[in-house]
N, C-alpha and C positions, 0 to 999 in steps of 0.2 A: 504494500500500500504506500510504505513514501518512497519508495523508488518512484511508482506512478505519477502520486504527486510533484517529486522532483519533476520530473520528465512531461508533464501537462502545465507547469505555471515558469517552465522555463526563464530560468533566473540567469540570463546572460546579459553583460553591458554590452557587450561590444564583437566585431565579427571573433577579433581572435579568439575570446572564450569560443566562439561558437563551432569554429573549425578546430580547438583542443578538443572540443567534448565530440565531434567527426571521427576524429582521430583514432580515439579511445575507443569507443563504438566502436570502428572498425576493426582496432586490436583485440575487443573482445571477442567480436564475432566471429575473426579470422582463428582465437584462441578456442575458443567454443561455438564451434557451429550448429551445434546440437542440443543448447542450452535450453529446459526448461522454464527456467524464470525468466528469460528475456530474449524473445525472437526478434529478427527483423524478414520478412517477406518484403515481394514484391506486390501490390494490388493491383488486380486490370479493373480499370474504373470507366475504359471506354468499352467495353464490350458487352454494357446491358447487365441488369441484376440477377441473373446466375450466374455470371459468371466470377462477378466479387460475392457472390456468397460463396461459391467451390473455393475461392481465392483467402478468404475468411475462414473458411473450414481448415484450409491445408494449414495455415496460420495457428490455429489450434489446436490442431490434431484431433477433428472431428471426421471418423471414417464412417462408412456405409454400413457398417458390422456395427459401431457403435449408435447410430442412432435407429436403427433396425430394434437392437436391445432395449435402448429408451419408449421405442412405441409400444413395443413387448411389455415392458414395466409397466407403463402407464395403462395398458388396456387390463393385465393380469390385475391393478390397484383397483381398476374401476369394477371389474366382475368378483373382485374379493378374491382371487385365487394365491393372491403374493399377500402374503398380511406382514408390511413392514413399518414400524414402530415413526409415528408423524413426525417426529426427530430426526430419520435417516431418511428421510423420502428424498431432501438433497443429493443424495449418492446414486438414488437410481433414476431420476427423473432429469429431462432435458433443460428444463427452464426454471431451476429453481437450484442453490446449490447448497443451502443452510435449512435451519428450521424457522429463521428470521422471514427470508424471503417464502418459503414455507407457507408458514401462518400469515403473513399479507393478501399472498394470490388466494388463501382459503377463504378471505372474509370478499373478495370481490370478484372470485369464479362463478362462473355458472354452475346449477344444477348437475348437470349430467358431467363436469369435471370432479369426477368422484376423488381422483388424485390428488386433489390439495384437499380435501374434507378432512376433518379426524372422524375418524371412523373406531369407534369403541369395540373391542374384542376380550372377552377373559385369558387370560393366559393359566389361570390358576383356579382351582374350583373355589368356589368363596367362602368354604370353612376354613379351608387351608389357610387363604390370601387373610381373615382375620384373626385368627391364630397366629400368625406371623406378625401383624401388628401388635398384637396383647402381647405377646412377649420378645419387643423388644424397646430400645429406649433410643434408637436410632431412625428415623423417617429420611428418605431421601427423596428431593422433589426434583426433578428436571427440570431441563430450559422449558417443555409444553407446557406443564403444571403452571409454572411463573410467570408463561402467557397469559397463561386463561386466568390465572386471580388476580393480575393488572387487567383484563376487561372489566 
């Protein structure tokens, strides 16, 4: 995140900073071409909007396999057959990457995006699950929990 922000409010006086920080760039990339944290691509911006989105994808490293899986997720979320915890939906789903972004899209989705809903499921039969409470002196609440009681 402040790399970004270095790198979006661009704090240069003058050309030379700006062909120093060329430079450097360049030594990095020529050092690391294969860097996760910090690519540089080329984008085709005149060839019409698939083609800077394939261009945006490659940038990413969004593949045909991988979003194949995201529709896969999102269709297994919505029929109930993937039951994963409104916490990690970030991992498996396309357009969301936290439980933050999460719970946003769930209060302003539509109906039938069952994927951002929280959807209640026992995990535990309910003598057990309060049995477990009674004897202990420890409760732990997740980030979802701390949503919903700031509503």
């Amino acid at each position: 995140d402040y790399l970004q922000l270095c790198m979006i409010y661009s704090p240069f006086e003058n050309n030379d900073q700006i062909n120093s920080y060329h430079q450097r760039c360049n030594k990095f990339f020529e050092t690391f071409p294969e860097s996760k944290i910090l690519r540089r691509e080329s984008i085709d911006i005149d060839s019409g909007a698939e083609s800077l989105l394939a261009s945006l994808k490659k940038l990413t490293g969004v593949t045909p396999e991988q979003e194949e899986l995201w529709e896969s997720n999102k269709q297994k979320l919505r029929s109930g057959k993937l039951p994963i915890p409104f916490f990690m939906r970030g991992q498996f789903l396309q357009n969301t990457g936290d439980v933050y972004t999460t719970w946003m899209k769930s209060k302003c989705c539509e109906d039938e995006e069952l994927e951002f809903k929280m959807i209640h499921s026992s995990q535990i039969e309910e003598n057990i699950f309060s049995n477990l409470i009674e004897n202990t002196d420890i409760i732990l609440i997740e980030e979802t929990s701390l949503l919903i009681l700031d509503e």
